[in-house]
C-alpha positions as a Markdown table, in Angstrom:
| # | Residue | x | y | z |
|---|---|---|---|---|
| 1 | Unk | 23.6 | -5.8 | 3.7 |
| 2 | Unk | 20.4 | -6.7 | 1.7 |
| 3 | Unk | 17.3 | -6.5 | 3.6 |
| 4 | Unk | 15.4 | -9.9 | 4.1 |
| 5 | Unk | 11.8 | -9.8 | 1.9 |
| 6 | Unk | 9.9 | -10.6 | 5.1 |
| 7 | Unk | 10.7 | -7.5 | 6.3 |
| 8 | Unk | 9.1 | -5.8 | 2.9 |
| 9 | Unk | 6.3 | -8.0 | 3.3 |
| 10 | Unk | 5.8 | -6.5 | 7.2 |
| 11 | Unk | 6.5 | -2.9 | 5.6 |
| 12 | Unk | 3.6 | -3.1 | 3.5 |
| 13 | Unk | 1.7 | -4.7 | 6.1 |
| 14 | Unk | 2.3 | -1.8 | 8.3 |
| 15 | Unk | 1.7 | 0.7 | 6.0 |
| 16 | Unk | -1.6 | -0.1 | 5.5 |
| 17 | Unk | -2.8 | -0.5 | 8.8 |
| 18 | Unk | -1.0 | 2.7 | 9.3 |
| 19 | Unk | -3.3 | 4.3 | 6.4 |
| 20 | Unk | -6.1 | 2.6 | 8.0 |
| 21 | Unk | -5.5 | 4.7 | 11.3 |
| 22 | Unk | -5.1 | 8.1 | 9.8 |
| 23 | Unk | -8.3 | 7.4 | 7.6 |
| 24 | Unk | -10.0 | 6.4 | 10.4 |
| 25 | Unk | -13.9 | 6.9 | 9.8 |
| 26 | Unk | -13.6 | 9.7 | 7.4 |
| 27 | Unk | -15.3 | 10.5 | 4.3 |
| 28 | Unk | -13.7 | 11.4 | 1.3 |
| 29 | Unk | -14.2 | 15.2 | 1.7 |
| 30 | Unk | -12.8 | 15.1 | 5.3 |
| 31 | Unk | -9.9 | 13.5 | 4.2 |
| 32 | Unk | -9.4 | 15.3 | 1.0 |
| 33 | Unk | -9.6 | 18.2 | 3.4 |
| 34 | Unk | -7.0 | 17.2 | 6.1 |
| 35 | Unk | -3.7 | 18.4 | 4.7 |
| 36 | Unk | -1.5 | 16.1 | 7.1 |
| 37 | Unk | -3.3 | 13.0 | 6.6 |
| 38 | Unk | -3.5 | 13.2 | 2.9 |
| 39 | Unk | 0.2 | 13.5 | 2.9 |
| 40 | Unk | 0.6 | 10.6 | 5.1 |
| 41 | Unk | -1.2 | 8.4 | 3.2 |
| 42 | Unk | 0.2 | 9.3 | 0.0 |
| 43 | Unk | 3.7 | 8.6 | 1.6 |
| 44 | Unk | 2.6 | 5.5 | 3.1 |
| 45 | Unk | 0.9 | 4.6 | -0.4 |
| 46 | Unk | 4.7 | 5.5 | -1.9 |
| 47 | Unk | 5.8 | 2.8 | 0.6 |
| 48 | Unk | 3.9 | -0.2 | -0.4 |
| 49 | Unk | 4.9 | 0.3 | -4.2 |
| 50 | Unk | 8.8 | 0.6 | -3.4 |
| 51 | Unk | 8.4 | -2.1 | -1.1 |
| 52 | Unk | 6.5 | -4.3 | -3.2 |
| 53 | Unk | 9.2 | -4.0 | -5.6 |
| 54 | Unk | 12.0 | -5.8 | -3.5 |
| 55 | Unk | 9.6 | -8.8 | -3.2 |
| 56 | Unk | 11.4 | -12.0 | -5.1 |
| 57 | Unk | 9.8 | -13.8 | -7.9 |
| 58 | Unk | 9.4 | -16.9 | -6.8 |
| 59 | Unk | 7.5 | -15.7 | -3.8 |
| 60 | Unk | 5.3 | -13.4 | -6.0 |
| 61 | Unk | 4.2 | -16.6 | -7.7 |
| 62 | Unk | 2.9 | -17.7 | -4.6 |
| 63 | Unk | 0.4 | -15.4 | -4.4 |
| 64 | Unk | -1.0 | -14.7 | -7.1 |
| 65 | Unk | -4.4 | -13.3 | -6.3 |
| 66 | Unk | -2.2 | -10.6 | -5.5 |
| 67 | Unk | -2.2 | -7.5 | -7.7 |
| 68 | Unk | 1.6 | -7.1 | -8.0 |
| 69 | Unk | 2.3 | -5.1 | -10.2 |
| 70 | Unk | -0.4 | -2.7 | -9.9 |
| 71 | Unk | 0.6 | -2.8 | -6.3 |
| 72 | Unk | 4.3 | -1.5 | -7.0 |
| 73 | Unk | 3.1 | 1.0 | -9.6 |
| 74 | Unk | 0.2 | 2.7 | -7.1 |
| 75 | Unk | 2.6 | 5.8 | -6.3 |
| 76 | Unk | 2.7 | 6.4 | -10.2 |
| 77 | Unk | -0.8 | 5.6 | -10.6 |
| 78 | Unk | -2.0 | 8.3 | -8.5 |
| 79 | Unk | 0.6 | 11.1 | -9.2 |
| 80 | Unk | 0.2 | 12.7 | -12.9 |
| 81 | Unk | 3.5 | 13.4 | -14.0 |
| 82 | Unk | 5.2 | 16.3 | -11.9 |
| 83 | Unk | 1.3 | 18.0 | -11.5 |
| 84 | Unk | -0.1 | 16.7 | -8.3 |
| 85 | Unk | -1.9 | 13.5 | -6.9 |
| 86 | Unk | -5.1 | 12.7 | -7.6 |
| 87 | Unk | -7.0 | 12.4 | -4.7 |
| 88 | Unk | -10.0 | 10.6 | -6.0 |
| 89 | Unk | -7.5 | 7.7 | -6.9 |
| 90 | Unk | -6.0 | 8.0 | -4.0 |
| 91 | Unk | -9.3 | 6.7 | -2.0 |
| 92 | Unk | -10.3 | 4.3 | -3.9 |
| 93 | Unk | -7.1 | 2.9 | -3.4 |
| 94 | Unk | -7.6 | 3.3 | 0.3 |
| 95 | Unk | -11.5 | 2.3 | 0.8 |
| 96 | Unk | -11.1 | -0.7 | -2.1 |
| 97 | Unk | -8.0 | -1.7 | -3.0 |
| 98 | Unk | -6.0 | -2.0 | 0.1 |
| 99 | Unk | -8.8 | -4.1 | 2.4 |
| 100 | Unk | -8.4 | -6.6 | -0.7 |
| 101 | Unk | -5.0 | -6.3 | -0.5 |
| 102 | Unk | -4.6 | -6.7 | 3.6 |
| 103 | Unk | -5.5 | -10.3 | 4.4 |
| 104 | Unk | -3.7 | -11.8 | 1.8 |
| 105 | Unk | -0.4 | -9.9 | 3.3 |
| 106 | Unk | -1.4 | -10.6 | 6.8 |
| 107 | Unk | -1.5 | -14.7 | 6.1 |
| 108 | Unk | 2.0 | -14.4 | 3.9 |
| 109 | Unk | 3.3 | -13.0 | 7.3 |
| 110 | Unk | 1.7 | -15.6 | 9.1 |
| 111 | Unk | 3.1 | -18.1 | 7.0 |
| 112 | Unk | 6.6 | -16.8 | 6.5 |
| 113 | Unk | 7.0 | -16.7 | 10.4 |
| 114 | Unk | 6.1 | -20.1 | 10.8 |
């Protein structure tokens, strides 16, 4: 049974306010630091691109101040091959990309439920 795309919509909704939690108020060298919640983010980071991918067309069209693409490529964007993840990309992706990203998937919610 195929998963309805409102619940990818809420997935990458929750991921992100899940990375917002683990980030909490740190800096970047407390969180590059933090083994277990660079690992979290990273994963949750992993689940906005795979869920961004099972978003239809038509409903991408939408919303198009919405990076989409860049949005289901961010787990390649911030691994390098088979070498590691860089870190540095990983918070700017955090601490710019995803506030920018947040509202816009908060009022698709919104209006999908209504």
């Amino acid at each position: 049974m195929k998963r309805e795309f409102k619940l990818f919509i809420k997935d990458i909704f929750e991921a992100i306010e899940n990375i917002e939690y683990f980030v909490g108020n740190m800096d970047f060298n407390e969180f590059y630091a933090d083994d277990k919640t660079r690992s979290a983010v990273v994963w949750k980071i992993g689940i906005v691109g795979e869920a961004t991918k099972n978003i239809p067309k038509k409903v991408r069209e939408n919303y198009k101040e919405l990076p989409w693409r860049e949005m289901a490529r961010m787990r390649d964007k911030i691994s390098h091959f088979y070498f590691g993840v860089d870190y540095k990309i990983v918070w700017e992706v955090v601490k710019k990309r995803l506030p920018e990203i947040k509202p816009v998937i908060q009022k698709m919610l919104k209006e999908i439920e209504e």
